[in-house]
N, C-alpha and C positions, 0 to 999 in steps of 0.2 A: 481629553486624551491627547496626551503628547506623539510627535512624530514617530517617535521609536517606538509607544506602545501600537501603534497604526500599523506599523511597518511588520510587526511580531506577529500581530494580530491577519495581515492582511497573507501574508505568508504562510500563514498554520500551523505554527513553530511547536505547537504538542506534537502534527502528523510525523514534522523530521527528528523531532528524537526518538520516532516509533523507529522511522528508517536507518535512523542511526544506531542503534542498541538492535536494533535486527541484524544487522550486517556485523557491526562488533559482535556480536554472540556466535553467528554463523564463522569469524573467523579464529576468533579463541577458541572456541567448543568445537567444531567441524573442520576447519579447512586446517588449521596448523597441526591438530592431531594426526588428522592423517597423512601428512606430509612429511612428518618425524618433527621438525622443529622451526620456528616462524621465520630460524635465517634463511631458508627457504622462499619463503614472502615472507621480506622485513616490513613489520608496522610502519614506517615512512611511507613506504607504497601502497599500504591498506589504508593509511588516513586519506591519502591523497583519490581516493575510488570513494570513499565514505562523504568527504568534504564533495567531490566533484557531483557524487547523485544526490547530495541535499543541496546544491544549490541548481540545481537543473531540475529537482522539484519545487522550491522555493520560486523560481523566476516560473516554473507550470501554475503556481497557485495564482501567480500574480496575474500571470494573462488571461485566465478563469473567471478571475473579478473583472478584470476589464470586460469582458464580455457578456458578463452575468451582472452586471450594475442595475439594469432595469428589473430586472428579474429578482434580484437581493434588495433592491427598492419596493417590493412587495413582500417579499417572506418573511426578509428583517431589515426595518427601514431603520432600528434604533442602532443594528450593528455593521451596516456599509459604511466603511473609513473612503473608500475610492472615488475620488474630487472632493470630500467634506474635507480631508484634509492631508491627503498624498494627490497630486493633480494626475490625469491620465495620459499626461504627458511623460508625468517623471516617472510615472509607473514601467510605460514602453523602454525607458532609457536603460532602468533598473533588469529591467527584462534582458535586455541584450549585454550588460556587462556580466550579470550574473551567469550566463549562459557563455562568453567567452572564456571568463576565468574556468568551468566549470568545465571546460575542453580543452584547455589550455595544463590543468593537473596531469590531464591524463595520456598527454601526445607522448610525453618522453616513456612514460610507463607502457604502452601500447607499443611503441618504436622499441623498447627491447622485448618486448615478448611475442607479440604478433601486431603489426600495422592495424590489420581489418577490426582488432577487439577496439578502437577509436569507432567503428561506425555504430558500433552496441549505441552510446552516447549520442550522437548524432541523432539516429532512428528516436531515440528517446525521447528527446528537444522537438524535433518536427514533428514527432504522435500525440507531443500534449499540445501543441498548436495548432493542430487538425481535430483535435479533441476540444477544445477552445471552441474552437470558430463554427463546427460543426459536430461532431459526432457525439456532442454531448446531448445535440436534441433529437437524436434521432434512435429509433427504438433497439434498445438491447446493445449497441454497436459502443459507444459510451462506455455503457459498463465494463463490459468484455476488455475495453483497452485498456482501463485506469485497473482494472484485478492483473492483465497481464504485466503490468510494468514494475505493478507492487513485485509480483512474482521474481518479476526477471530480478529487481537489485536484491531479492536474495540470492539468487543464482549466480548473480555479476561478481562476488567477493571467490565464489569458487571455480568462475570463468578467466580470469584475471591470475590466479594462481596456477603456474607453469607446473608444480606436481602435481595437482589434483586433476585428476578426473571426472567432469561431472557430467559426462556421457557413459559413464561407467555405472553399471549398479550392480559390481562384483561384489565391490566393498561397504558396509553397515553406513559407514560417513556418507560415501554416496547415495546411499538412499535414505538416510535421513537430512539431506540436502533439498532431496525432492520433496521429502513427505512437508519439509516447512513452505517450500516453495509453493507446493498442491494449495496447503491450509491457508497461504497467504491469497492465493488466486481466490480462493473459495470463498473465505472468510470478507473480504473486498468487496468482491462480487453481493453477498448479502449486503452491506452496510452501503455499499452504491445505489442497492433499490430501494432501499430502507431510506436514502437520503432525498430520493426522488419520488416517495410518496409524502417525506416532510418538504419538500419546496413546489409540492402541486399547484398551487394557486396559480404564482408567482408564471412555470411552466406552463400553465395554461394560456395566459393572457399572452405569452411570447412563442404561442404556435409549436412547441416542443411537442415531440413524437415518445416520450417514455412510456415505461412498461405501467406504467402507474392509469396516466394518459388514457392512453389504448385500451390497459383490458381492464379498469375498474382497480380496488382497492382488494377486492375481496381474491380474484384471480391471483394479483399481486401477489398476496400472502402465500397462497399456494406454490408459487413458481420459490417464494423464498424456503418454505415446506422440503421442496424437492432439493434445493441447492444443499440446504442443510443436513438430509435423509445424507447426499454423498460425502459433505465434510464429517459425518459421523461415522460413515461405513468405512470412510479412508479412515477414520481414527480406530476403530475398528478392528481391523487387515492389520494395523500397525501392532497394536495393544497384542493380538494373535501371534505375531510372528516372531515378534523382539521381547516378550515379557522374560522369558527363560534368562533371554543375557542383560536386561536393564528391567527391569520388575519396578525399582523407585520409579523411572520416567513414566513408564505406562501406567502407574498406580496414577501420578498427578494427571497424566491426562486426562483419567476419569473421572477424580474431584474438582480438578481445574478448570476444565475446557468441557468435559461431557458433561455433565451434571449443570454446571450453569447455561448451557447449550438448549438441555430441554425445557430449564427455566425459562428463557428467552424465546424460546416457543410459544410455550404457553402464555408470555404476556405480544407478541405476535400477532396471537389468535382476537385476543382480547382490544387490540388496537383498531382504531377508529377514526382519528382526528390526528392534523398534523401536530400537535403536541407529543401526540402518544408515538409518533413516529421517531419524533425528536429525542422524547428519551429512548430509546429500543436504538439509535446512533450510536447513544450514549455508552449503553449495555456491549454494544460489539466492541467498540474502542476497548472496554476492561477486557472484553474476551482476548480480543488480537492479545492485548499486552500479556494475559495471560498465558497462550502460548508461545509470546517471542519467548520469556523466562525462561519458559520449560528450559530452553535448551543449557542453561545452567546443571541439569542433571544428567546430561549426556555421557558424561566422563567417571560418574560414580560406581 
């Protein structure tokens, strides 16, 4: 494996074109819509919010591994790149250029709209560093942060947009601003415990406090039982409300996201072994993508 595949690899580079085609969706389908038109927020200023949170995730994955190197030394000792062949030196360097450029898109964007939307970014960079270092082993606290952040940079394309309102939920955009934003929290949150009962071993031996941990495998499943029961109820409330004015959207919700949802249950139920963990990772990844798309039929 050459340096660049290391670096792709070490990065997550599937996670940031989730992030990136999330927010692109959220501003062509959502935010420009209801603004009247994108001269409103020019695409210059929407790449530059797209590029600045994928590299502020990007330099988060890295410090992850640094951290998690003993522990990835256990779970997958054939797939740790970090010192086989990126040192954890150049790792740290990579850390903080990535994270300057990635604050540096966004000062002049911030300084004409509002100053304080720069600390969004900020807040972001030192919660995956405190996520890093700690809150990743410590029960439930971890998860809750890395679903809120997924969260927030959908939110951040329609925070950043000077018409939009997304304290508002007069208007249809605004609330289905949130409902993605909800699904993304939700949908996270599942696939972060799901990740944490495929890297148990690994967790154990480095004293980690997860939900996996603490209440057993079988608990586990249930708590992810319950998370799923509300991303289905939210989809639900959604499917109720809005079918009358978007019927296409809420149709695909229910063959796209519902229907494989309680698929995904039921191989859930039937899981056992960190394998079977590792696929069911697998299976949420297709889910998330499935719903970022959705947002393609917003507009029909």
């Amino acid at each position: 494996m050459n340096k660049l595949a290391a670096l792709l690899k070490l990065i997550r580079w599937p996670n940031l074109v989730f992030i990136a085609l999330a927010q692109a969706l959220v501003y062509f389908c959502i935010v420009t819509p209801d603004i009247g038109c994108s001269a409103n927020f020019p695409i210059t200023e929407f790449l530059r919010i797209v590029v600045s949170t994928v590299l502020i995730a990007a330099a988060g994955y890295m410090l992850n591994d640094y951290f998690d190197i003993r522990i990835d030394s256990i779970n997958k000792p054939d797939k740790v790149v970090l010192s086989k062949i990126i040192s954890r030196k150049a790792m740290i360097i990579w850390h903080v250029i990535l994270n300057i450029i990635a604050l540096s898109l966004v000062v002049g964007l911030a300084y004409q709209n509002q100053l304080r939307l720069l600390s969004i970014q900020i807040v972001c960079i030192l919660a995956l560093i405190v996520y890093s270092a700690s809150f990743k082993r410590r029960l439930f606290v971890g998860n809750l942060l890395v679903a809120f952040l997924i969260a927030l940079s959908v939110l951040l394309v329609g925070i950043y947009s000077v018409g939009f309102k997304v304290l508002s939920l007069a208007g249809s955009n605004e609330k289905l601003l949130w409902l993605y934003a909800l699904f993304a929290f939700l949908i996270t949150l599942v696939r972060e415990i799901i990740k944490d009962a495929e890297d148990l071993k690994g967790d154990i031996q480095e004293g980690c406090q997860t939900i996996p941990i603490v209440y057993g495998l079988e608990l586990t499943k249930k708590i992810i039982y319950f998370i799923y029961i509300l991303l289905l109820g939210l989809l639900s409330a959604f499917i109720a409300k809005l079918f009358t004015s978007n019927a296409i959207l809420c149709i695909y919700f229910v063959v796209g996201v519902m229907v494989p949802s309680i698929f995904l249950l039921r191989k859930i139920q039937q899981a056992k072994s960190t394998s079977d963990f590792a696929k069911l990772s697998t299976w949420v990844k297709w889910l998330t993508l499935s719903g970022i798309i959705s947002m393609l039929l917003i507009q029909l």
